[in-house]
KEMARVO-25401 format. One record per residue (C-alpha): x, y, z. Coordinates in steps of 0.25 Angstrom, whole numbers, plus 5000, padded with zeros to 4 digits. Example, Ala and Ser with C-alpha at 12.3 -4.5 7.8 and 13.67 -1.06 7.14 Angstrom:
! residues 2
504949825031/505549965029/
END
This chain:
! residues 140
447548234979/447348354987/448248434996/448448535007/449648595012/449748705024/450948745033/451448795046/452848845050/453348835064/454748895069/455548805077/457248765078/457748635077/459248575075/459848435067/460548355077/461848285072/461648365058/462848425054/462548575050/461848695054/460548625058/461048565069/461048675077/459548725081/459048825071/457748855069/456648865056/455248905051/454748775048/453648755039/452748635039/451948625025/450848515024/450148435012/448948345015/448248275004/447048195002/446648124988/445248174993/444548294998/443548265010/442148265006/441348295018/441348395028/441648525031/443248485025/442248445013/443048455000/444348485009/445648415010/445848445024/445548575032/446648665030/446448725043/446648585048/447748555040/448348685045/448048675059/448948545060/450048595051/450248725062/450048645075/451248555070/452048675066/451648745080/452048635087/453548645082/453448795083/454648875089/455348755094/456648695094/456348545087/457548435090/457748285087/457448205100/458948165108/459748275102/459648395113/460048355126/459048325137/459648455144/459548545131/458148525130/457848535146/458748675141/457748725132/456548665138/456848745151/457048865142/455548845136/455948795123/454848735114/455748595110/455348505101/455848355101/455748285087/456148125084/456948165071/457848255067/457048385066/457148405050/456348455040/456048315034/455948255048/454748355050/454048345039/453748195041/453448225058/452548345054/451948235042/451548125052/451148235065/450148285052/449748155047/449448075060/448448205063/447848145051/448148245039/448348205027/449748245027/450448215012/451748295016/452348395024/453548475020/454348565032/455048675027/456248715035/456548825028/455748915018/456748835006/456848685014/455848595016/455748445018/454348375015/453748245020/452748175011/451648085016/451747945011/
END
């Protein structure tokens, strides 16, 4: 079995609704997104000859989802009011709306599926939250 891993960090706030502790308030974090494909077999043709995949494509889709979720504040769908996001939308806030609860664990299995319906060969993504706290999705 072969495999690659590449990552991207983006910067960005988010907050646990209902959670009772500190992280239900907004706070923010470096995120990093750490990707592994796999493949039991290299390609044998073509200019990716004897490649598992091109790195630079691999990278290239690891950053464009990390840039989407750059500097913005990410919340679960229904839990800011309508006119608290017409507030910070007014205000020019980058706002991000996610169906689930905008943890660690919850983003590694969305930025799993985002990857692997682009057609990589995703075998798992871990998100780091913190340089010491990760939480990691594995394919299958």
């Amino acid at each position: 079995m072969y495999f690659l891993k590449t990552s991207a960090s983006f910067d960005s706030a988010h907050f646990l609704h209902s959670y009772d502790g500190k992280c239900a308030n907004i706070h923010g974090h470096r995120w990093t997104i750490e990707v592994t494909v796999a493949s039991e077999k290299l390609r044998d043709s073509g200019n990716c000859r004897g490649m598992l995949i091109d790195f630079s494509d691999l990278k290239r889709a690891v950053r464009t989802l990390a840039d989407e979720f750059d500097h913005a504040l990410i919340y679960e769908e229904g839990t800011l009011k309508q006119n608290t996001i017409a507030a910070l939308k007014d205000e020019n806030f980058h706002l991000i709306s996610v169906p689930f609860r905008p943890t660690a664990e919850n983003f590694a299995r969305s930025f799993s599926e985002k990857l692997s319906s682009a057609g990589l060969p995703v075998k798992s993504v871990t998100v780091w939250e913190t340089p010491d706290n990760c939480a990691v999705y594995e394919e299958g």
